[in-house]
C-alpha positions in Angstrom: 136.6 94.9 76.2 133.1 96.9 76.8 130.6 96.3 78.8 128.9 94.5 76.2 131.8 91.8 76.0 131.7 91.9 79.8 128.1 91.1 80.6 127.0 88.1 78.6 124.6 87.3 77.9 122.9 91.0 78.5 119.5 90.5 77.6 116.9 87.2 78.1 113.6 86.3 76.5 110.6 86.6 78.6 107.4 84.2 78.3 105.5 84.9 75.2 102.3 83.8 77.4 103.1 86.2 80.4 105.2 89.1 79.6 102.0 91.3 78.8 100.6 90.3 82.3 102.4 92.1 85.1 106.2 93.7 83.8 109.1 92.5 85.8 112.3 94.6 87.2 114.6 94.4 84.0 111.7 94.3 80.9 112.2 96.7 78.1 108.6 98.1 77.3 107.8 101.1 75.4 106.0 104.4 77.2 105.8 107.8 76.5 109.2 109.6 77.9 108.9 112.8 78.6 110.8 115.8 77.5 112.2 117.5 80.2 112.4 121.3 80.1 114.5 123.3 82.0 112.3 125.6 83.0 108.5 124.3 82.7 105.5 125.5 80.4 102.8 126.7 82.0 99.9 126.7 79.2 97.1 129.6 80.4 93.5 128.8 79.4 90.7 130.9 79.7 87.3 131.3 78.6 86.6 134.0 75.8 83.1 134.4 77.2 81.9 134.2 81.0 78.8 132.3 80.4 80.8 129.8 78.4 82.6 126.7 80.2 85.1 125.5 77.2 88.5 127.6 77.3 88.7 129.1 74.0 92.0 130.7 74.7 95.1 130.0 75.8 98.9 130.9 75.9 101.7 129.2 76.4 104.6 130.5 78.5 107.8 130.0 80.6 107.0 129.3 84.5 107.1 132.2 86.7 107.2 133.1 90.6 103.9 134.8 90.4 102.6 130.6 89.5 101.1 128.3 91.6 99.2 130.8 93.7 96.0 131.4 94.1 93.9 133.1 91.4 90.4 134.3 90.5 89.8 131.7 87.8 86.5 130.4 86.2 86.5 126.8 85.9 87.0 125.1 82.4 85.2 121.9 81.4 87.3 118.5 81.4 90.5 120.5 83.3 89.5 120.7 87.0 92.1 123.4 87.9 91.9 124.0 91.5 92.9 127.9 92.3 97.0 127.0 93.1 97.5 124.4 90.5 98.7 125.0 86.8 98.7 123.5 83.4 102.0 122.2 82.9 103.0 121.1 78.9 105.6 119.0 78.0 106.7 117.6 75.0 107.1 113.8 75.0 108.6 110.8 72.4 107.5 107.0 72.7 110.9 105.3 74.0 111.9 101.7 74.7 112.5 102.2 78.8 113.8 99.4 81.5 111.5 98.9 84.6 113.0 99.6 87.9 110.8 99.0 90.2 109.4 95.9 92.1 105.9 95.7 93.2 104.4 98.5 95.6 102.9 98.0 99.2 98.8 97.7 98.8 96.6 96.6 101.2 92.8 96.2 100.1 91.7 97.3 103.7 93.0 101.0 102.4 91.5 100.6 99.5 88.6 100.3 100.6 88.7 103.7 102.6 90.3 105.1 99.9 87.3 104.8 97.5 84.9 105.9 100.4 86.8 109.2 100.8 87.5 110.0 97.8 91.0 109.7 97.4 92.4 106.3 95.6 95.4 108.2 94.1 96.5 108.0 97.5 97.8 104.3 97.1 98.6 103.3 93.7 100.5 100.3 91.7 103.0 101.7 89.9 106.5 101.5 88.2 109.6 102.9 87.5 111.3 103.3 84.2 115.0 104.0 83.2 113.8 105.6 79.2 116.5 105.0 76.5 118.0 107.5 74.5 119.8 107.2 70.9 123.2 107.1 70.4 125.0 108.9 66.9 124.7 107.3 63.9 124.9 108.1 60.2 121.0 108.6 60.3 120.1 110.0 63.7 123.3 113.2 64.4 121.5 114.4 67.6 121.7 111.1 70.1 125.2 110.6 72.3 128.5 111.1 70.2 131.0 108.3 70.0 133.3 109.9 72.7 130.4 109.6 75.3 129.1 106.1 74.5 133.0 104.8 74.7 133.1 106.7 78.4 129.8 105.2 79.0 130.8 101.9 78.1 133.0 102.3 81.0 131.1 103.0 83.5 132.6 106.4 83.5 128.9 108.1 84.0 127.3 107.8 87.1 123.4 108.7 85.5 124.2 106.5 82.1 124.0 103.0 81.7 125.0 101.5 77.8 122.6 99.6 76.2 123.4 97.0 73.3 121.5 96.5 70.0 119.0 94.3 70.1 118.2 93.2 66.4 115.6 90.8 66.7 113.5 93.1 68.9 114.8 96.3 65.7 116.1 98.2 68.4 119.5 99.9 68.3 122.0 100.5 70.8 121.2 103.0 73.4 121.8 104.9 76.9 119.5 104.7 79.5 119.6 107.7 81.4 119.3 107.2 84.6 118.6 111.3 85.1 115.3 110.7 83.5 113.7 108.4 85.7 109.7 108.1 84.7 106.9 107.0 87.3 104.3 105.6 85.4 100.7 104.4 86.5 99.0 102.9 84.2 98.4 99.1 82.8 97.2 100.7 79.6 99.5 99.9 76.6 99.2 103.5 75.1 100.8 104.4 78.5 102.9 101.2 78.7 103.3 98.5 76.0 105.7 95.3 77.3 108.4 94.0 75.4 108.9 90.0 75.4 112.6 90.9 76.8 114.4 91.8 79.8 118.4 92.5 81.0 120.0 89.6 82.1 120.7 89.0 86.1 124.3 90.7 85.4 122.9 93.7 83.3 120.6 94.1 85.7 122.3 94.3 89.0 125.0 97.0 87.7 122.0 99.3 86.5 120.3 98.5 90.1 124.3 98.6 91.4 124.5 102.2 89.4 120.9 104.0 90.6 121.7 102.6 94.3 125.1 104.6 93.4 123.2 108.0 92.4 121.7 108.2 95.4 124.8 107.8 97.7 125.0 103.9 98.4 128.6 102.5 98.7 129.0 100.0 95.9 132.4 97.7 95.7 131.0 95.7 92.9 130.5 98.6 91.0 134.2 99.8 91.4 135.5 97.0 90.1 133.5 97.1 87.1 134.8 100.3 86.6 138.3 99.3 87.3 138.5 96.9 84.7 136.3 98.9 81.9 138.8 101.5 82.5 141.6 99.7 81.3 140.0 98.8 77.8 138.7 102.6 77.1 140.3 103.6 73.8 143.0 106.5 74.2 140.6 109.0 72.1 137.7 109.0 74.5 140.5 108.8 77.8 139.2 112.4 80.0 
């Protein structure tokens, strides 16, 4: 028995009339995950001429302790680079992700303020997503080998959560990595596209039951969970 087996049903169908409306804690949509470096790139633009104001240079480099201080720099058009901010690159790859996050505090009265000074990013709507990864298959080598996804399948990760196929939406199975966690702020479906699908009640509370876990929450459901995945975990993938 897997956690598949467990947990079933482990997904459910969402409105076709509303699931594009506001996303719900569970849906599957698709955003842009973000690769995450371990140390970041700091891409330096400059202007090749003075009395220009495009950057018509640049260089892209590893992160330094000399960053993030304050510099005699000429402003570039469309960046806005204030003297102790950098340009950080990252490379990114459009991934299904679960949302994880329930609707913000946001009053209108602060809103209102906000726009007047200036400073609206100050109180935003926005969500949490849990991106999925690939798992090994005979066409993709590079996503989680079969010894992890059995151990995952167990529970046996505290920052992975298994993820079955779902062939009607031509997604395959994958891990959610819970150590990739993705704020994102925009409605916009290049940012955000919403799938008609969501984890079920179950699948959902041992994800929530899981990230309440990473941060250092006592969780007995959890353990039992684990308890009885244990006893099913095939004697190749056993630590």
């Amino acid at each position: 028995m897997s956690i598949e087996q467990l947990i079933d049903p482990f997904y459910k169908d969402l409105p076709q009339k509303t699931f594009r409306k506001e996303t719900i804690i569970g849906q599957l949509c698709w955003i842009p995950a973000l690769h995450i470096n371990k140390i970041p790139m700091i891409m330096d633009v400059e202007r090749a001429d003075p009395k220009e104001v495009y950057a018509t240079k640049f260089q892209v480099r590893n992160l330094s302790e000399k960053d993030f201080r304050q510099k005699a720099k000429l402003p570039i058009k469309s960046l806005n680079l204030r003297e102790t901010e950098e340009l950080i690159i990252n490379k990114a790859k459009k991934r299904p992700a679960i949302n994880v996050c329930g609707a913000p505090t946001i009053f209108d009265d602060i809103t209102k303020v906000l726009r007047q000074l200036g400073r609206l990013h100050l109180q935003e709507e926005c969500s949490i997503f849990v991106p999925i990864y690939n798992v090994e298959t005979i066409e993709h080598t590079g996503g989680f080998p079969p010894v992890m996804v059995s151990r995952i399948k167990a529970l046996m990760y505290s920052q992975f959560f298994y993820c079955p196929p779902l062939k009607k939406m031509a997604l395959s199975g994958g891990i959610a990595r819970l150590d990739r966690l993705q704020i994102v702020i925009s409605i916009n479906r290049a940012v955000c596209d919403p799938m008609p699908i969501s984890l079920s009640e179950e699948a959902l509370a041992v994800l929530l039951a899981m990230i309440r876990f990473l941060f250092g929450s006592t969780e007995p459901d959890l353990t039992s969970y684990k308890e009885l995945l244990m006893e099913t975990l095939p004697p190749e993938a056993k630590p």
